[in-house]
N, C-alpha and C positions, 0 to 999 in steps of 0.2 A: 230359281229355287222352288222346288216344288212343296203344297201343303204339310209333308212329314217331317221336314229341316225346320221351321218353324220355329218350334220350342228351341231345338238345340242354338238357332239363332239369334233368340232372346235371350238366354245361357250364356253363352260367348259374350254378347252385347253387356249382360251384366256383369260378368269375371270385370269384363275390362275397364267397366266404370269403376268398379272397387279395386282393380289395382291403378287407377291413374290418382285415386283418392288418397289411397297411402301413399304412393309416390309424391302426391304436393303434400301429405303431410310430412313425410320426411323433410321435402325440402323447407317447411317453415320453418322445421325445429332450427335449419343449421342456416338463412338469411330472411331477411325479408319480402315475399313477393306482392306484385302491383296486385293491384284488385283482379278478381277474377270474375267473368259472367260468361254462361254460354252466348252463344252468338247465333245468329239469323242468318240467312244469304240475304243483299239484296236487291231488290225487296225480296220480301220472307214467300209470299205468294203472287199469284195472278192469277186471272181467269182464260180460259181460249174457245173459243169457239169452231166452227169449218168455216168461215168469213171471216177469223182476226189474221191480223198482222202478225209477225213472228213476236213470241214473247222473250225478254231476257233477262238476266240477271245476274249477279257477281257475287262469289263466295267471300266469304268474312272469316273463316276459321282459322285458327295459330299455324296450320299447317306444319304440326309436330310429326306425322306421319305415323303412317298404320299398315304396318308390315305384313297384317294377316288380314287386310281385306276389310269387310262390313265386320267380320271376327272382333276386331279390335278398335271399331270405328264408332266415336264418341260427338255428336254435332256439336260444332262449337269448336273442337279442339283437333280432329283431324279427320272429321267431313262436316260435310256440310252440305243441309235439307231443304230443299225446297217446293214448295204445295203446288200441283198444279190442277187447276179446278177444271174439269175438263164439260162443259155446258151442252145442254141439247140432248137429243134421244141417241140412242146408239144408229137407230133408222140415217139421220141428217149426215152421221160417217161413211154413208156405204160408198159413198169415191172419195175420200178423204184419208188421210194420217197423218201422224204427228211422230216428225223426227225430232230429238231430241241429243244435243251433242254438247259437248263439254269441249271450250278451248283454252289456250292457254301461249306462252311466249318461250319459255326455254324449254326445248327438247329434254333437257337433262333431266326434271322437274317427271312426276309419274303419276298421273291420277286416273281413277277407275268411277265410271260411271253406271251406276243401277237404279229401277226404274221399279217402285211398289205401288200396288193397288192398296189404295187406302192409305194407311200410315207405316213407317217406315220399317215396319216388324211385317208387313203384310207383305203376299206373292208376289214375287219379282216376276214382272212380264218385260221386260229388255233392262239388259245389261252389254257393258262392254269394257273390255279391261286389256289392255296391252299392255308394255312397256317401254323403258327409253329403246332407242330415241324419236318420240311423236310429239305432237302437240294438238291430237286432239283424239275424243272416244265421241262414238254415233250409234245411235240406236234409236228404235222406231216402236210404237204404240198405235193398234189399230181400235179406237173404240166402238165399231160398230161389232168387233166380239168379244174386245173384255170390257166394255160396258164405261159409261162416262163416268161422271163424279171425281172422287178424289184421287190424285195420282202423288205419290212423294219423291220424286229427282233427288235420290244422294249420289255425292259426288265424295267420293273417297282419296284423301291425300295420303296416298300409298306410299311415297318416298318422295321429300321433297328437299330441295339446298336452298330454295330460295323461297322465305313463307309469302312476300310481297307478288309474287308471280300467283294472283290468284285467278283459279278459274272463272269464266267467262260462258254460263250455260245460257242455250236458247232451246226453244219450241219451235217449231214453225208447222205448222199446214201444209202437207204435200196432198196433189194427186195423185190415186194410184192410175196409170194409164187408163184409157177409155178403151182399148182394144182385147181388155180382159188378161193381158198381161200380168205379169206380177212384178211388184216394185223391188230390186236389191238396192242396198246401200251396201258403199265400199270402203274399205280403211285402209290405209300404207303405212309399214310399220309399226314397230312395238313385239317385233317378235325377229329373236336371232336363233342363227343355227350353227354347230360347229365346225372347228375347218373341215374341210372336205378330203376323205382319204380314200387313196387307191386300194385296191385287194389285187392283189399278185399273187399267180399261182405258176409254179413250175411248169416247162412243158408248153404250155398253149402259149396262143400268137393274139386270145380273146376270150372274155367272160363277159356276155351282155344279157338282154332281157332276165334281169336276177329278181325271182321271186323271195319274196321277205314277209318273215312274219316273226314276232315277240310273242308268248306265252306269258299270264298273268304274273310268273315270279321275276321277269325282266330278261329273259334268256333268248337270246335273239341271234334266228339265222337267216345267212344270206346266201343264195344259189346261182351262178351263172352258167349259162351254157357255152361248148366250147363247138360244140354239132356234132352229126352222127359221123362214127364210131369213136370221137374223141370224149365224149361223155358229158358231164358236169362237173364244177365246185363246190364248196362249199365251205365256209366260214363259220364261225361264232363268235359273238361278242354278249360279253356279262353287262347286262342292262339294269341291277336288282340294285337300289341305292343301300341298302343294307349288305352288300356283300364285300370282301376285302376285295376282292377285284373288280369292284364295278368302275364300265369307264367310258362315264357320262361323254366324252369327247372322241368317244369310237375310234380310238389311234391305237388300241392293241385284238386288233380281229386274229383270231387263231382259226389259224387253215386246218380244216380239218378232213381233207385231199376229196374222194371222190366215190361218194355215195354207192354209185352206180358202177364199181371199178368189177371187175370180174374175178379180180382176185384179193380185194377187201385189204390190200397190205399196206406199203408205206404210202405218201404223199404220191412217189413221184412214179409209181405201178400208172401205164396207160393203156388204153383200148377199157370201153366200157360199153354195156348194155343201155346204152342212151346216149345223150348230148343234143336232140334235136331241141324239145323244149325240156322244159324243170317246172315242178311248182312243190310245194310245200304245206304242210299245214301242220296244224299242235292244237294237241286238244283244250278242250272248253272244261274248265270247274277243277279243281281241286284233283294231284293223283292219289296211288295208294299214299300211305305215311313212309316219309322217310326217301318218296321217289321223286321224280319231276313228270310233268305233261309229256304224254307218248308226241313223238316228231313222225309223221309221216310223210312220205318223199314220193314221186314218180319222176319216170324221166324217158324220155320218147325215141322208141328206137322205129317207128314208121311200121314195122312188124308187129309192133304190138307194144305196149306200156310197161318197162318194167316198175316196179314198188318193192320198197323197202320200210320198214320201222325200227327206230334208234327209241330204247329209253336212259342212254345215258349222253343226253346232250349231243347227238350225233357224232360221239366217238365210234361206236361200233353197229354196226347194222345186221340185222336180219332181212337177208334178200328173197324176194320171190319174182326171179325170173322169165317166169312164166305170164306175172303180172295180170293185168285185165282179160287173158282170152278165158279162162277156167269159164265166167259169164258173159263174156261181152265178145265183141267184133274183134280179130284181127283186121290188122292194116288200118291204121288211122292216124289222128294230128289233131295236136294242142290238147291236152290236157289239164284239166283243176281240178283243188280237192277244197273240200270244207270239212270239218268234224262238226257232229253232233253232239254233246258232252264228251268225255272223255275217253271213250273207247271207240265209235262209231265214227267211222269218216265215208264222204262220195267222194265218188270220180267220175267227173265230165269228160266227154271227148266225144268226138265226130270222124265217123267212117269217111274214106277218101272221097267219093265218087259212087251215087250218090251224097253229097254231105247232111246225113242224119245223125243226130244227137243222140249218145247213150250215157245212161248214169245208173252207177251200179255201187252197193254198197257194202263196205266192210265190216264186222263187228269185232274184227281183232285186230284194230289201230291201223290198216290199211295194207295189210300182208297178203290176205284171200276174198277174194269179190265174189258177190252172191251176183246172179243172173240180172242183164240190163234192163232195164227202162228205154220209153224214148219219147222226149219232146217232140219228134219230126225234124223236118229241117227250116229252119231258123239263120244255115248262112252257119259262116265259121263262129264258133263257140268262143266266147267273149269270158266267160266269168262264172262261178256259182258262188253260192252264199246259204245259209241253211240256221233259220228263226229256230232259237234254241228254247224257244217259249214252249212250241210246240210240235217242230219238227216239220215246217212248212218250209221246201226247197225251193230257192230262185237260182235261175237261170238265163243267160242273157246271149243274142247272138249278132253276127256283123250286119243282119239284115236291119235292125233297131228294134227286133222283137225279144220282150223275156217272155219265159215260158215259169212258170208256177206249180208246184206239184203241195197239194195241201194232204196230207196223210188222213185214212180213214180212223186210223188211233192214235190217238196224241205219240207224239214224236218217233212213231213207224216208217215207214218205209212207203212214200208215197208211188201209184201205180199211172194214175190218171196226171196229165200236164195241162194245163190250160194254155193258151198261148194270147200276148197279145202286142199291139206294135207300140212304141213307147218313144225311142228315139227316130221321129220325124223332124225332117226339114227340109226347105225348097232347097238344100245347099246337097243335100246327101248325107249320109254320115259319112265323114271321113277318119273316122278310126275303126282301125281294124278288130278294135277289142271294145261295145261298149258294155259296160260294167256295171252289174247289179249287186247292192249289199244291203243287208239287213239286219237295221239297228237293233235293242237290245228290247224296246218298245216295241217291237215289231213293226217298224215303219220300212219301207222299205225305196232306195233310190239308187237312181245311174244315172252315169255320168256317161257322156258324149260329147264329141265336137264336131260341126262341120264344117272344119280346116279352117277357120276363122276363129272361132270362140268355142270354148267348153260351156257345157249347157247342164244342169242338174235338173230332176223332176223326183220328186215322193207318191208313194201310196202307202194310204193306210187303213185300205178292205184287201190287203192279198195278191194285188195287180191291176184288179178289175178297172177299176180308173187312176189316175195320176192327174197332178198337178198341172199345172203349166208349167213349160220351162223357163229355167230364169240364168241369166249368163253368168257366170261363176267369176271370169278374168275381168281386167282391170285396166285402164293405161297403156299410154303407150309403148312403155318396155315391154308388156305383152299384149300388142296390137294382133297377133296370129297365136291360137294355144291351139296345140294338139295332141294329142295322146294321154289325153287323162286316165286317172285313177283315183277312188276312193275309200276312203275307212271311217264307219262309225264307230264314234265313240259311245262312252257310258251312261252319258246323262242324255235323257232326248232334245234332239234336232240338234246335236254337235255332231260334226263332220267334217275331215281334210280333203281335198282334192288339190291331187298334182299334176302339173303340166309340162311339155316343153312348151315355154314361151320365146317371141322374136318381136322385134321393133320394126319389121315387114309389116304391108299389109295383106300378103300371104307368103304363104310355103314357096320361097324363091331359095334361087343360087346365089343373091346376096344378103340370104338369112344369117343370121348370128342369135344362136340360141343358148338359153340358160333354164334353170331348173325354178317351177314357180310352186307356191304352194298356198290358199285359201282356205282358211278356218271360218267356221258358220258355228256358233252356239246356236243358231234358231232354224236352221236350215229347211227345218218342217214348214216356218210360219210364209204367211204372205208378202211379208217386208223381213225377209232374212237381210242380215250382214255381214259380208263377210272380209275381214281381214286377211288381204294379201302381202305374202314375202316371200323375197327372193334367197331360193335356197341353196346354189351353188354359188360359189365366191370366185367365180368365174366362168367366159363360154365352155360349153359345152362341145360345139360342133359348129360346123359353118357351112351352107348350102344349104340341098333342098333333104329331108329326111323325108323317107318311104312311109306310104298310110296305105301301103296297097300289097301287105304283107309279102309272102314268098311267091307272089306274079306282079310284084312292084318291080319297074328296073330304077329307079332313081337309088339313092346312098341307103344304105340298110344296116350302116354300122352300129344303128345303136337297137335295132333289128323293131320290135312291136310294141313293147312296154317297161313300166319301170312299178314300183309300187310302194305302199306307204303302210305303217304301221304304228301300234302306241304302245308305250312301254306302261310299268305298273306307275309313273308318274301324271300318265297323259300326255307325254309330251311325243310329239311325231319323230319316227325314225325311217328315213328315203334313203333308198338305195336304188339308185340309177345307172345308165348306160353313158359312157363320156369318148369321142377319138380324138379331142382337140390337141393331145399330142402322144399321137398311136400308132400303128399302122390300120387297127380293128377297136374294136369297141371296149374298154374296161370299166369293170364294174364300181363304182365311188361310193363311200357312205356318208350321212351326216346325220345329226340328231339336233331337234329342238332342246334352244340349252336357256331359252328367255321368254318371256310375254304368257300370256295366258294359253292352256293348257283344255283339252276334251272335258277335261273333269270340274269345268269350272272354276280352275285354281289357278295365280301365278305361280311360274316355275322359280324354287329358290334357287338360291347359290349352290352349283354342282362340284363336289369333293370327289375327286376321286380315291378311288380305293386304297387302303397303306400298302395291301399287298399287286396292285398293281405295276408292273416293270418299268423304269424308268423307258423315255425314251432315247431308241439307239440315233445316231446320225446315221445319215442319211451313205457316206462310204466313209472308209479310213483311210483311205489314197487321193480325193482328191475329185475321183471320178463325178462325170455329172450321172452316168449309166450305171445302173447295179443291174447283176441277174443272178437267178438260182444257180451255185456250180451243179454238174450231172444230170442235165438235162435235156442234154439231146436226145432226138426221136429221130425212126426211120418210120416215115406217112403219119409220123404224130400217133402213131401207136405202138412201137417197136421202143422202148429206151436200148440208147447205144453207148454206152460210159467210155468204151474203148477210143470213143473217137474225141478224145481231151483234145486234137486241134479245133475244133470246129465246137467246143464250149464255151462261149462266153461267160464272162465273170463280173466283166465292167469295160468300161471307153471312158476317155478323155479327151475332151476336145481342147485343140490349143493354136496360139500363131505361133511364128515366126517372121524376125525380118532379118536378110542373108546381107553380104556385105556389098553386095551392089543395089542396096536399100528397097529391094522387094519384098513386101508382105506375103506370106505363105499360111496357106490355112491347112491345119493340121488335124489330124482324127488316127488315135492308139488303142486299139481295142487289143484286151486280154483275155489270154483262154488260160483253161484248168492247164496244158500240158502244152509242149509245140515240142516235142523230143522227134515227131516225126510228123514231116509234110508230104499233105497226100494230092495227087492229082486229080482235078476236077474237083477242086474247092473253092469257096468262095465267102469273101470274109466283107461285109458293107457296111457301111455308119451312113446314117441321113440326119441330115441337120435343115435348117432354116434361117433364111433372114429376114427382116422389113415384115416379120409375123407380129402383127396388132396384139395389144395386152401385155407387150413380155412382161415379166416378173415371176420370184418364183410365190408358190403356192403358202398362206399363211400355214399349213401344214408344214412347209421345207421340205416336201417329197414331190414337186411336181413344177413344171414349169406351165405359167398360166397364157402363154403367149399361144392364138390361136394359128395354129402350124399349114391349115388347108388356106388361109388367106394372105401368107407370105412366099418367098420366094424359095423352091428347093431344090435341092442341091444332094449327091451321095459322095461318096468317096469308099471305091472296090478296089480290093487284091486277092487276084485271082489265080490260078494254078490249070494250065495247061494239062493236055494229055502224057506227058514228059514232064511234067511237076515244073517247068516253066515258071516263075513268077512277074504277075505283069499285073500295072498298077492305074486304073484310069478313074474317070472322074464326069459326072453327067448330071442330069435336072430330073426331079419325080414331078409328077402330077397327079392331083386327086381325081381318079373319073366320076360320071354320075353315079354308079353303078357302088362306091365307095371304096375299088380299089386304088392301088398305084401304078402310073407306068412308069418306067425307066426309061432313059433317053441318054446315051452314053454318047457325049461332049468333045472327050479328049483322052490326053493321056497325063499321069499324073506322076510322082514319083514316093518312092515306099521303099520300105525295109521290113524285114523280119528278125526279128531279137528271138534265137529258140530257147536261150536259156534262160530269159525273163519271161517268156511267152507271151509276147506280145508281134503285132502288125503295128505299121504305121503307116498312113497316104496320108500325102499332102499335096495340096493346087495353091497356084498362085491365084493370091485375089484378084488380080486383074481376068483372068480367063473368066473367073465366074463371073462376073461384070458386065461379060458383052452378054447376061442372061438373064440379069437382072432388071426385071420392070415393075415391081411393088414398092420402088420405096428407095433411098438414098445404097450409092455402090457400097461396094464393100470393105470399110476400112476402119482406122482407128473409134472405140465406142459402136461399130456391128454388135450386135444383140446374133449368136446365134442359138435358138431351138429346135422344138422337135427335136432331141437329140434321141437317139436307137440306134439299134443295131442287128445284124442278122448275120446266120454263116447259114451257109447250104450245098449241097451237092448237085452238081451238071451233069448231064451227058446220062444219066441213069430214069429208070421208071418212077421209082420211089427213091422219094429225096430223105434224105438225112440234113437235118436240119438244126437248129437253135436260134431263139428270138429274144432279144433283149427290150423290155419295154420302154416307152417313154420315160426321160429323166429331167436334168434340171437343165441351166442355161448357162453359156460361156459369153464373156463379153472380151471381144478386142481390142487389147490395154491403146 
């Protein structure tokens, strides 16, 4: 809490003595209570020195609980204070600190720890506040620069069931390393997030690298790409806790089809002016009255960037096709944008070959580009970001250099870049993307990792120099992080950074990844903390993921990055790349729905909206596979309606056992039509067994069994040149590269129903059996996943096609 919350913190502090006043007065009127006295921790004080012992002591307070923080926090009654006398010059600290943590016994139990110079009204220099379920808050004080003397430890009983479970605070004297390093401390838990939901779009086989960003009234979009000439997606979700459809648990995203479409019509219109990358941006401060934050979009057609601007929520756009060449380079890759307040936005991007940097910029929300700039070259273009204090541009590239453009008039149009190297290390950088952003202080930090650990570093002259790096990740569960990204928040030195993390100790083929996320309220200081959680409620992926962008051959399915944003609560919203049961990469969202919050705050109880739409089930038949009807493509850019066989709609997996007591495994995929069967089609279901994790998704939309570490299996019927129907049955494999191959086994047997519209194959469990090497054969209690499906056309140039995505799981009664 910085000098100007003060008063208002004294304010608060007194509301709440005078309502806890009336509140015992009431209750005297109506029984008698015990004696009452504030109370001490103890003991009440101690002394420390840089040569004591760790200091301790035990809270005493009724542990009534105090919903709104130090807000409503009363010593004696639901926190509790303690002095700590910090001895010696500031000089005798210069390799010394003093962590300071709070513990305790039941997880259930919630308490918040904060750290005043002087008395308990004075400048908080460390706090830390999570929620269940943890058992304990850490936080550090360096006094050789906020100075010795008096320090007051309150400990806030935020919510408690049990008052006897009282905290357990200590002191202790750390070193900060001798090697000029800088010290982190790390916390686990106290912060949840919610279930994790897929975004499905008609048409495409894939929506990955989805850039995300929330504008200050909670309006939040997401964008994946499907690649060139299949274009982009795009999504919305109501984030505004004040609105009838806000929905805090991200389970009703509204598709709002494809930005970059050429002809601007329904969802399922394909072929578009991009799809190689996406990013996004929405402007900064307040619109006109009455409107919302201009949305500005690009999206990468290799030829050149097209750009679009939506002001009504990304329902309609105004395209400009022509995009970045009016100023800048044709032929180029990877693209970002930032706005300047509210009408001004940049565009980054780097020419092919040479790879030189250009940034050009808009003053009508990102429609028509005025003439380039250029950094130099820096390596592929990582990030921009753009200090809305004064209009000083960063910029960040694969080499580990950012580049800096400080404008000659406050928040102009900067001509001159500095350049300087930032992300060093003996390891390399191994992300292809490191990341520069710049707080609201003007502080400014990136994040990198080299294939081991993500690394953060700050400046706060402009670039000119940085921090030391300090490792961001935690623990074993994420012993390898790679692919970070970050967002600062509102108050200074708060900050998220996300990662994929693995229990490897590197980037192997027997990785298993999940989604990680680290909050810093100090992130500036030299003993930051930061609080790690894990943010996907299941793997992610399995093997090795690509850090060597589009000249990487390893898996690419989740392609370069993911990214993080805050809503008008504080609270983080991630939207990542997931294939753990895919063929390709689909895009997942989640939101922080627990624990403390960028803004300093715990996050309360999330209601969602009245007018919010119930949730639908997941099918009304049964199916574990749903898919959009009318959605087949010829080369994924043609829509073909006509061709209702080769539509899916939904699969059902199922057994059978026949009367000579053989198990039959079964797979009935349905289409929109089968009135007529055409030659050289092809109708496949892939399933899995002995895939680790099964279960389905706390969403109910996804099966969380990870599908590249078990054993797989298809089942195809197929149509001859003479419309022939023939039925067999084979094993996929994930390669490095992240496709599948097929391996066709045997022959199977199937039927076609034209007037239900449906296929059906089915293998005997024994033939899969002599294939099975992950895990027990295949029979009563099999788990199978990955369940999809695909139809397509043979024998022709351009395939006519339809893709059913990942669905839920069948088990073998």
């Amino acid at each position: 809490m910085d000098h100007s919350s003060t008063g208002a913190h004294r304010a608060r502090r007194g509301a709440a003595r005078l309502a806890l006043i009336a509140s015992i007065a009431v209750l005297t009127a109506t029984c008698v209570l015990a004696p009452f006295a504030a109370k001490a921790s103890s003991p009440a004080s101690a002394a420390i020195l840089p040569t004591s012992s760790p200091v301790t002591w035990t809270g005493t307070a009724l542990a009534t609980g105090s919903a709104d923080g130090e807000g409503t926090c009363i010593d004696g009654i639901n926190c509790d204070s303690f002095v700590l006398n910090v001895g010696g010059t500031p000089a005798d600290w210069n390799n010394k600190m003093i962590s300071i943590a709070a513990n305790w016994s039941l997880p259930a139990n919630d308490y918040d720890l904060y750290v005043h110079k002087e008395g308990v009204d004075g400048l908080i220099v460390g706090n830390s506040g999570g929620g269940v379920p943890t058992t304990e808050e850490l936080t550090a004080i360096d006094p050789s620069r906020t100075g010795t003397g008096v320090y007051t430890v309150n400990i806030v009983y935020f919510a408690n069931v049990a008052a006897v479970d009282q905290p357990r605070g200590t002191a202790t004297v750390v070193s900060r390393p001798s090697d000029g390093s800088r010290r982190a401390f790390y916390l686990k838990g106290g912060m949840s997030f919610s279930d994790n939901q897929t975004l499905l779009a008609p048409v495409t086989i894939r929506d990955g690298e989805p850039s995300s960003r929330t504008d200050i009234y909670g309006n939040h979009y997401v964008a994946g790409i499907r690649g060139v000439p299949a274009g982009v997606d795009l999504w919305y979700l109501d984030l505004n806790p004040n609105s009838p459809s806000f929905d805090p648990y991200m389970r009703n995203a509204q598709y709002r089809g494809q930005p970059d479409s050429f002809t601007q019509d329904e969802a399922y219109s394909v072929g578009a002016d991009g799809g190689g990358d996406v990013d996004l941006a929405v402007g900064w401060g307040p619109p006109l009255p009455g409107g919302v934050p201009t949305l500005a979009f690009a999206s990468l057609v290799a030829a050149n960037i097209s750009t679009a601007v939506s002001k009504d929520l990304g329902k309609t756009w105004t395209m400009n096709p022509a995009g970045n060449v009016s100023g800048g380079a044709p032929i180029d890759d990877r693209q970002w944008m930032e706005f300047i307040g509210p009408n001004s936005v940049y565009l980054l991007y780097r020419t092919l070959q040479p790879a030189i940097t250009q940034i050009q910029r808009s003053n009508d929300g990102g429609l028509t580009w005025g003439v380039a700039q250029s950094a130099g070259q820096i390596g592929q273009v990582g990030s921009i970001d753009v200090d809305q204090n004064d209009g000083t541009v960063y910029i960040s590239g694969s080499t580990g250099k950012v580049a800096v453009g400080v404008p000659a008039v406050p928040k102009g149009e900067p001509t001159v870049y500095n350049v300087y190297d930032v992300a060093t290390d003996p390891f390399g950088v191994a992300s292809i993307f490191v990341v520069v952003k710049v707080a609201d202080d003007g502080t400014a930090y990136v994040v990198y990792s080299n294939g081991y650990n993500v690394y953060l570093r700050h400046s706060t002259d402009k670039g000119k120099t940085w921090s030391t790096p300090v490792r961001v990740n935690d623990g074993a569960e994420t012993k390898t992080a790679i692919i970070p990204w970050i967002e600062t928040g509102p108050t200074p030195g708060s900050v998220a950074v996300v990662w994929y993390g693995a229990t490897t100790s590197w980037n192997t083929l027997d990785s298993e990844w999940k989604v990680f996320m680290a909050q810093s309220l100090n992130a500036d200081s030299w003993y930051p903390v930061f609080r790690q959680a894990t943010v996907s409620d299941h793997f992610i992926h399995a093997g090795v993921i690509s850090v060597g962008g589009t000249l990487g051959n390893e898996n690419r399915n989740l392609i370069d990055y993911f990214q993080v944003s805050f809503d008008p609560q504080g609270a983080a919203v991630i939207d990542y790349t997931d294939d753990h049961n895919d063929y390709d990469g689909a895009t997942y969202v989640t939101r922080q729905i627990s624990g403390p919050t960028v803004t300093r705050k715990k996050m309360k109880k999330q209601t969602e909206g009245a007018a919010l739409p119930s949730k639908q089930p997941f099918s009304t038949d049964g199916s574990q596979v749903v898919d959009f009807a009318g959605d087949v493509t010829k080369g994924l850019m043609v829509l073909t309606p006509e061709r209702t066989d080769l539509d899916v709609t939904g699969i059902k997996y199922g057994s059978e056992v026949d009367s000579g007591g053989v198990l039959w495994v079964t797979g009935t995929m349905k289409v929109s039509d089968m009135s007529a069967i055409t030659p050289l089609s092809n109708w496949r279901m892939s399933f899995v067994v002995n895939a680790p994790y099964a279960g389905i998704s706390p969403s109910g939309t996804f099966s969380k069994a990870l599908s590249d570490k078990g054993d797989q299996f298809y089942l195809r019927a197929y149509t001859d040149s003479k419309a022939t129907k023939v039925y067999v049955w084979g094993t996929a494999e994930r390669d490095r590269g992240g496709g599948l191959t097929y391996t066709q086994r045997g022959n199977a047997v199937g039927s076609f129903d034209q007037a239900a519209g449906t296929v059906t194959v089915k293998v005997k469990a024994s033939d899969l059996n002599a294939f099975v090497a992950k895990g027990p054969l295949v029979g009563s209690g099999s788990v199978l996943a990955g369940l999809r499906g695909q139809t397509y056309t043979s024998g022709t140039n351009v395939i006519i096609q339809d893709d059913a995505r990942g669905g839920l799981e069948y088990r073998i009664p």
